[in-house]
C-alpha positions in Angstrom: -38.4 64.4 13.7 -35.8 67.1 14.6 -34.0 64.6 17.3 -34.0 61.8 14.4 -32.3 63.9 11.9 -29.6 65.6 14.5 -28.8 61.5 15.3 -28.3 60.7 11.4 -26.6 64.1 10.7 -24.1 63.6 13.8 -23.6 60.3 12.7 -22.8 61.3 8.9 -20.2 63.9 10.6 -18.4 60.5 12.5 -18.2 58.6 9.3 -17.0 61.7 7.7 -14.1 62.6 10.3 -12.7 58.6 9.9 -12.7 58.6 6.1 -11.0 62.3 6.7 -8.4 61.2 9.1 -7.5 57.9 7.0 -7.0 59.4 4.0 -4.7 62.2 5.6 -2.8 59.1 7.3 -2.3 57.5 4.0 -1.1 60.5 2.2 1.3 61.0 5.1 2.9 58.0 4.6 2.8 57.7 0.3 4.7 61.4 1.3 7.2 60.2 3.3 5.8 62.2 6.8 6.7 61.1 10.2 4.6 58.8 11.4 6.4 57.5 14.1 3.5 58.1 16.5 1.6 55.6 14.7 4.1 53.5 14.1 7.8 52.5 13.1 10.3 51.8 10.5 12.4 48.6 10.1 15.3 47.9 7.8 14.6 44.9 5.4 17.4 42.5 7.0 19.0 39.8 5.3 19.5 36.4 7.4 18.3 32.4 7.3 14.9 30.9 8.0 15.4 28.7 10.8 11.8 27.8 11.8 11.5 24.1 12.5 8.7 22.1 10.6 5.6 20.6 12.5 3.8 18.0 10.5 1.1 16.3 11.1 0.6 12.4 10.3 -0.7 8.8 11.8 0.5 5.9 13.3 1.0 3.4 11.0 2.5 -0.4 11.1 6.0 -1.0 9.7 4.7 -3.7 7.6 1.9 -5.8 7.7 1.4 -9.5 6.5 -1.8 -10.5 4.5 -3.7 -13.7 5.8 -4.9 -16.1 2.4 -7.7 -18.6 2.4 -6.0 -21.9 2.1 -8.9 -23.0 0.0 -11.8 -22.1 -1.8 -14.6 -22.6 0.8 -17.0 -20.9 3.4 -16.0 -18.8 5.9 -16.8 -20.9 9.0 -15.6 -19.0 12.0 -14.2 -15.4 12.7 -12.7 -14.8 16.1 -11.0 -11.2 15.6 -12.1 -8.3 14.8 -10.3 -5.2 13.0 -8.4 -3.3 15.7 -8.2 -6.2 17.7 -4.3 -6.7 19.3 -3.2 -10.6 18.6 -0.1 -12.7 18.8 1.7 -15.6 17.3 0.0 -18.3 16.5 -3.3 -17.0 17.8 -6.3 -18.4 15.5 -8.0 -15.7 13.3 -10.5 -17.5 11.3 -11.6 -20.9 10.2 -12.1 -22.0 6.7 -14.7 -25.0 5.6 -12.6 -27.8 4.2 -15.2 -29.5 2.2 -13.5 -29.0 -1.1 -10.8 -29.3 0.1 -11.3 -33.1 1.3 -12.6 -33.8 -2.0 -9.0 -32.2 -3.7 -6.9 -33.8 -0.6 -8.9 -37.5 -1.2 -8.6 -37.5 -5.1 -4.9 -36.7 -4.6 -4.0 -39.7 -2.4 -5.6 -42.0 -5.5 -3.0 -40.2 -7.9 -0.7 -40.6 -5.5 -1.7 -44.8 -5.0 -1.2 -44.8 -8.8 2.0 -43.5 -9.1 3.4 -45.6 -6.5 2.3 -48.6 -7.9 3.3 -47.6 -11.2 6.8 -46.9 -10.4 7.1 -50.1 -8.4 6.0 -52.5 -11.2 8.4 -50.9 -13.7 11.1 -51.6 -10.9 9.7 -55.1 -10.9 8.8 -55.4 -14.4 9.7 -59.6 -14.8 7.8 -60.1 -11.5 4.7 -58.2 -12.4 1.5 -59.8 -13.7 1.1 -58.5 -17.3 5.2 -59.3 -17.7 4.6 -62.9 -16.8 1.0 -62.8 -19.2 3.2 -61.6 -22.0 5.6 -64.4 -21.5 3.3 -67.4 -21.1 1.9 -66.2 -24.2 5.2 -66.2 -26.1 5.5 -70.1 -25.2 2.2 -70.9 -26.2 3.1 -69.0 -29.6 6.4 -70.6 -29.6 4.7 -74.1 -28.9 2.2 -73.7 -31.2 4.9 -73.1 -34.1 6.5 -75.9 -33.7 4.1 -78.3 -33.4 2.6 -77.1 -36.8 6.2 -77.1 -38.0 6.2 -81.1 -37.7 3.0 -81.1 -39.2 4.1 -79.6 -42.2 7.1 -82.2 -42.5 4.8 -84.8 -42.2 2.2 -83.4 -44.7 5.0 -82.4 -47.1 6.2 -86.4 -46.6 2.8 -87.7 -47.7 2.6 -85.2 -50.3 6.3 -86.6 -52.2 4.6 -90.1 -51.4 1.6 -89.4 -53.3 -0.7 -89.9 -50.6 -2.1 -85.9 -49.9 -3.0 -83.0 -52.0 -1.4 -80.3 -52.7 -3.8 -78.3 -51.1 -3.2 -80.0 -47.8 1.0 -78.4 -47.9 -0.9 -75.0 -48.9 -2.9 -75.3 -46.4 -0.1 -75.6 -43.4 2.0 -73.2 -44.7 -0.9 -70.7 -44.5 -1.1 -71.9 -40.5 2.8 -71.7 -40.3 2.7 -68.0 -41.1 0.0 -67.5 -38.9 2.0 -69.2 -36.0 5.3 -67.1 -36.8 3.3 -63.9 -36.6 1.9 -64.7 -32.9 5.5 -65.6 -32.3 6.9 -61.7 -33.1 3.7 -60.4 -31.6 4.7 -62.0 -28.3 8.0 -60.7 -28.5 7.2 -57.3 -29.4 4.7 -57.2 -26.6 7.9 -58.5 -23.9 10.1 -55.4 -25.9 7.5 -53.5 -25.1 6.9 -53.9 -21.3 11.1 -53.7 -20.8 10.7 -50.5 -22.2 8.8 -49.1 -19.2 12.0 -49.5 -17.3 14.2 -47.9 -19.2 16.1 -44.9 -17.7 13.8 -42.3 -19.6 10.7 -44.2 -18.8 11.9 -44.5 -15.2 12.6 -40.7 -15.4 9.1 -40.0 -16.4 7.5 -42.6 -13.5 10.0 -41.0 -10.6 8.7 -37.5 -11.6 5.1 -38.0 -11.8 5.2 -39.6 -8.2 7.1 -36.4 -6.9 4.6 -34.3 -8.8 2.0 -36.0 -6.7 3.6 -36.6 -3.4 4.2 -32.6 -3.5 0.7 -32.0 -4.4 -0.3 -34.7 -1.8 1.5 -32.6 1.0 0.5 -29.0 -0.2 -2.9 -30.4 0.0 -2.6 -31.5 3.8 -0.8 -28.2 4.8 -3.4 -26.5 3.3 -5.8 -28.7 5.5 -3.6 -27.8 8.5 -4.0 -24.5 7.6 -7.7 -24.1 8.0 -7.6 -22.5 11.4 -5.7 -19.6 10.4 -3.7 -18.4 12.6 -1.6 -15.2 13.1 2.5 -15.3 12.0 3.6 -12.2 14.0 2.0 -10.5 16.9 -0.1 -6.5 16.0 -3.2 -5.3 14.9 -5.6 -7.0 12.8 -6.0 -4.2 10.7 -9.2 -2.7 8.7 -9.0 -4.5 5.3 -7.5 -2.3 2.4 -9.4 -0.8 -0.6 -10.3 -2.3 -4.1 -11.3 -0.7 -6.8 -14.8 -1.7 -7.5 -15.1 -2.0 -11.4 -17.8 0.6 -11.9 -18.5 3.6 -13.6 -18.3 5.2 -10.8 -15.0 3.9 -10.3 -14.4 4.2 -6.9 -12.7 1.9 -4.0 -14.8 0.5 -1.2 -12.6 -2.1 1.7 -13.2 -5.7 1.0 -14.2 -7.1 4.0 -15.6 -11.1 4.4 -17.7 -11.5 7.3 -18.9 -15.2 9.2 -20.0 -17.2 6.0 -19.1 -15.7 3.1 -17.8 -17.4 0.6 -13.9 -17.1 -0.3 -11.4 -18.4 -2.9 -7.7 -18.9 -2.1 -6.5 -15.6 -3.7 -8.3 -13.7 -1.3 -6.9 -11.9 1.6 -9.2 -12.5 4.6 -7.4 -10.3 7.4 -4.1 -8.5 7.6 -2.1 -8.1 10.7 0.2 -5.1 11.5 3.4 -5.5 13.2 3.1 -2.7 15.7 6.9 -3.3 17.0 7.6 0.0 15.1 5.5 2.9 13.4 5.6 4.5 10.3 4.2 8.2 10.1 4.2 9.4 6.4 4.4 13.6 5.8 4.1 16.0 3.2 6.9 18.3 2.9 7.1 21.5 0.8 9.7 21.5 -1.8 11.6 24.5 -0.5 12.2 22.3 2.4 13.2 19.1 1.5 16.7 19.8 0.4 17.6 21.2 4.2 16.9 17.5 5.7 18.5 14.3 5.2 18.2 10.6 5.7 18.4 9.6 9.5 18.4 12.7 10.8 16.4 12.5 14.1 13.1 14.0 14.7 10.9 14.7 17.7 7.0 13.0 18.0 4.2 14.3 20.1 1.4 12.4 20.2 -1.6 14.1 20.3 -3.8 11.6 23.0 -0.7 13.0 25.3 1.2 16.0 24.8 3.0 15.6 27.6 5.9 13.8 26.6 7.9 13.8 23.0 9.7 10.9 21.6 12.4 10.2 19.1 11.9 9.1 16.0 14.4 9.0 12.9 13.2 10.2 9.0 13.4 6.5 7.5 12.4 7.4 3.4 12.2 10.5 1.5 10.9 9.9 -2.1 12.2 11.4 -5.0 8.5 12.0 -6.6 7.0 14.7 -6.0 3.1 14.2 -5.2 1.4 17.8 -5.9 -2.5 18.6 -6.8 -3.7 17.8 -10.2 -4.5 20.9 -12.2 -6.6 19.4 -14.9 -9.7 21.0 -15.0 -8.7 24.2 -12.5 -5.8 25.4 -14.5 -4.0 25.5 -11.0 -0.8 23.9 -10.2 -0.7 23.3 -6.8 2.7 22.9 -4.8 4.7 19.7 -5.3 4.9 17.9 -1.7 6.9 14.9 -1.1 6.2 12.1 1.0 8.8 11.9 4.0 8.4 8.4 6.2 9.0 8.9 10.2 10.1 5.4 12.0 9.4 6.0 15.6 10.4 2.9 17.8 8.0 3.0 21.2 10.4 2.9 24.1 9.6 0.1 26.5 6.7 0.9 28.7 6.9 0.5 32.3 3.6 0.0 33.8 2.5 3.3 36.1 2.1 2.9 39.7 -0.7 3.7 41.0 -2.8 6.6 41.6 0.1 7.9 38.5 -1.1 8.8 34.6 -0.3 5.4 32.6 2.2 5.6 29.6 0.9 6.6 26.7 -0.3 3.7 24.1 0.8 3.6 20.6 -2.0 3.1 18.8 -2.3 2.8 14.7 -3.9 5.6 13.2 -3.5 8.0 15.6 -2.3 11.7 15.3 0.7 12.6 16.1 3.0 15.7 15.0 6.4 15.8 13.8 8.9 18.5 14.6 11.9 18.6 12.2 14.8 20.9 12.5 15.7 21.6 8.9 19.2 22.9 8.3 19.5 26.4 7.6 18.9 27.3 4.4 20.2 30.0 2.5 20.3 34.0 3.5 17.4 35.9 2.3 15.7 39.1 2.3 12.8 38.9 5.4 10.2 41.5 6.1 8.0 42.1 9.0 5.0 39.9 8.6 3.4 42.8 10.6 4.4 45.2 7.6 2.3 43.1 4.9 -1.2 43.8 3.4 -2.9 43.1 0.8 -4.5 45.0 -2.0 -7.7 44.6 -4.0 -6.4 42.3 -6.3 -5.3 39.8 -3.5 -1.6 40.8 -4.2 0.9 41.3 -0.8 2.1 44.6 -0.6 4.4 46.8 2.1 4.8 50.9 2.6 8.6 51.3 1.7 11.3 53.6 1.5 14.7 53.6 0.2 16.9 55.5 3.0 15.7 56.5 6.2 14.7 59.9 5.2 13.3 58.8 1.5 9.3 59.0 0.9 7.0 56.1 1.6 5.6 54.5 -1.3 3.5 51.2 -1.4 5.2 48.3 -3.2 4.0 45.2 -4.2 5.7 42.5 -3.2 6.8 38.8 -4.5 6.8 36.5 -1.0 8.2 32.8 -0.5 8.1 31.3 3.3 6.6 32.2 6.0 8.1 32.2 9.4 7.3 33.2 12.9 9.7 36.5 12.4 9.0 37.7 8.7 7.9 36.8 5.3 10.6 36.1 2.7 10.7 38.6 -0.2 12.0 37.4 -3.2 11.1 41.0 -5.5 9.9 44.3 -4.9 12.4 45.2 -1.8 15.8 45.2 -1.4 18.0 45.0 1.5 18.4 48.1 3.5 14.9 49.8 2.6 12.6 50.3 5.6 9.2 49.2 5.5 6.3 50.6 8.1 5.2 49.1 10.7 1.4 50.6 11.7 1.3 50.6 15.7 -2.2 49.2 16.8 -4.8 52.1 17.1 -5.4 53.5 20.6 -8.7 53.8 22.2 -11.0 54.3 20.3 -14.8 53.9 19.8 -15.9 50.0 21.0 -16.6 47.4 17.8 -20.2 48.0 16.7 -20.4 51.4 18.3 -21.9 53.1 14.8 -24.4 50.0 14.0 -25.7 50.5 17.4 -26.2 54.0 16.9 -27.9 53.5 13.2 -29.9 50.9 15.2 -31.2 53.6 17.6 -32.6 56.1 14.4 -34.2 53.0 13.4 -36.1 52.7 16.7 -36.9 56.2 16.9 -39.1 55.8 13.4 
């Protein structure tokens, strides 16, 4: 009992002499003591953040061209998958052309029509229904006449006394009759000429264009069943859609071996992989110390071994920060910055050698950008910085080099490898403290070990 309680109470003593010696240290240096033992003072220095930026980003195509369905149809055939390198004119996928033989055979009767219509108004007098209409005027014409000598014989008998009256009534009535089959035949002759009259012909010469181009689309379409690749890349994973739910969420819209597919849809797209694209994020503060074309240095991360050029291609003029709602947080407008990096011809590696490394989209790479200098500013030690309770960065400060230390808080912008800039609560020529590491001292875990041992001596 006696050895347990000497163990806690030399243990209590320890804890005592720390909390002693740290409070003394901190009064020391809120009074302005010397220190230096434990550490130094450094003179807040004005100068320019030079640090380069390193981004990180993927590999991605320069542009990429979207393969249609030429039809609405099945699926029939697949013969690449995503990821999958191809080149020109290399077939991707075949299409069922049922439906489409249907459209393609019903547009070679419109286009029979047409034709035939558009010759017979050409050769309206030589055409069937012409020469009908005309036979039919002579018979009408005929047919007049003869009942026109009738009636001068019947009106003959009729001053001789011989016939009724009823009998001239009566071939009058059939002269009229005759007259208007006459006109009708003639109106039906106007009538066919007007099929060839420059309007109509208009109308005819169109309508067989209309076809013939439908006629041809039709057969490229056909053509185009086996679809084949325009540009050689990378059949690329299909892109997101939004899905229509509640949810409302995006999920890739991918059509696999015998699915059915309409002619907007895009079956496969194909990457041209001749150049990359790496897109960044870049800080606000920074974006006004790069420019437009201003080179930039690529690592990629399968090979570190070897950095390659690449050029800043974009730089948008929207910003694209986090969206507060809900967290009352505004997060830090970023804007997007686009890398081109053109792969340098690879030479194949002789052997028993470490092959070139392969571009490959999606894959990580980082981007070191030199940014101009920006503007002096005030930089402290990021050695001298702590934090308070409240999360707020403070430093131990002194105006002078023989003024009292006082702890300040501190407004800070950038980070860099050689201070923190310090926009408030410092100004240049103060010294801030810089604590020297503690010398040897008692190992980490040295006090729970010993609280451990009173517990085992219960």
């Amino acid at each position: 009992m006696h050895r347990k309680f000497g163990k806690t109470a030399g243990t209590a003593v320890a804890v005592c002499i720390v909390v002693v010696a740290t409070v003394v240290t901190a009064w020391q240096l809120s009074s302005g003591a010397d220190a230096s033992a434990e550490g130094q003072w450094v003179q807040v220095r004005r100068q320019s953040i030079v640090q380069p930026l390193l981004l990180k980003g993927v590999l991605q195509p320069v542009s990429a061209v979207g393969i249609v369905s030429p039809a609405n149809g099945r699926l029939s055939a697949l013969h690449v998958q995503f990821g999958d390198k191809v080149s020109v004119g290399q077939v991707l996928a075949q299409v069922d052309s049922t439906e489409l033989d249907q459209q393609l055979r019903e547009a070679e009767i419109g286009m029979i029509r047409a034709t035939q219509e558009v010759t017979n108004a050409r050769r309206l007098e030589e055409g069937t229904e012409f020469q009908g209409a005309m036979r039919r005027h002579a018979a009408a014409v005929s047919a007049l006449q003869s009942a026109q000598r009738r009636a001068a014989e019947t009106q003959t008998l009729y001053d001789k006394g011989i016939i009724a009256r009823t009998e001239v009534d009566g071939i009058k009535v059939e002269l009229t009759g005759m007259a208007s089959q006459v006109q009708a035949a003639l109106d039906e002759i106007a009538t066919l000429k007007l099929k060839r009259s420059p309007s109509a012909m208009r109308v005819l010469t169109l309508e067989l264009e209309n076809r013939r181009n439908r006629l041809e689309e039709l057969q490229a379409k056909l053509r185009e069943s086996k679809l084949v690749s325009p540009i050689s890349g990378v059949v690329l994973y299909p892109i997101p859609v939004e899905t229509g739910d509640a949810s409302g969420g995006a999920v890739p819209k991918e059509f696999k071996q015998g699915a059915y597919v309409t002619s907007r849809d895009v079956l496969l797209t194909v990457g041209d992989t001749t150049a990359f694209l790496i897109k960044l994020k870049v800080d606000e503060a920074d974006l006004g110390r790069i420019a437009l074309r201003q080179p930039v240095s690529v690592t990629l991360t399968a090979d570190r071994s070897q950095d390659f050029q690449g050029v800043i291609e974009r730089i948008s003029s929207q910003a694209r920060g986090g969206d507060p709602r809900g967290s009352g947080i505004q997060a830090a407008p970023e804007f997007e910055v686009q890398v081109l990096l053109q792969p340098p011809a690879l030479v194949p590696a002789p052997a028993g050698t470490v092959p070139a490394p392969v571009f490959r989209v999606g894959a990580l790479a980082t981007v070191k950008i030199v940014p101009q200098p920006g503007p002096a500013s005030l930089l402290v030690p990021l050695q001298a910085v702590a934090w308070d309770t409240q999360g707020k960065p403070t430093v131990v400060a002194r105006q002078g080099a023989s003024g009292p230390g006082r702890t300040q808080t501190i407004e800070v912008g950038r980070t860099d490898v050689d201070g923190v800039e310090v926009s408030a609560g410092v100004a240049e020529g103060d010294e801030v403290w810089i604590a020297s590491r503690p010398k040897a001292g008692p190992a980490p875990g040295l006090l729970h070990r010993m609280l451990g041992e009173d517990r085992e001596s219960d």
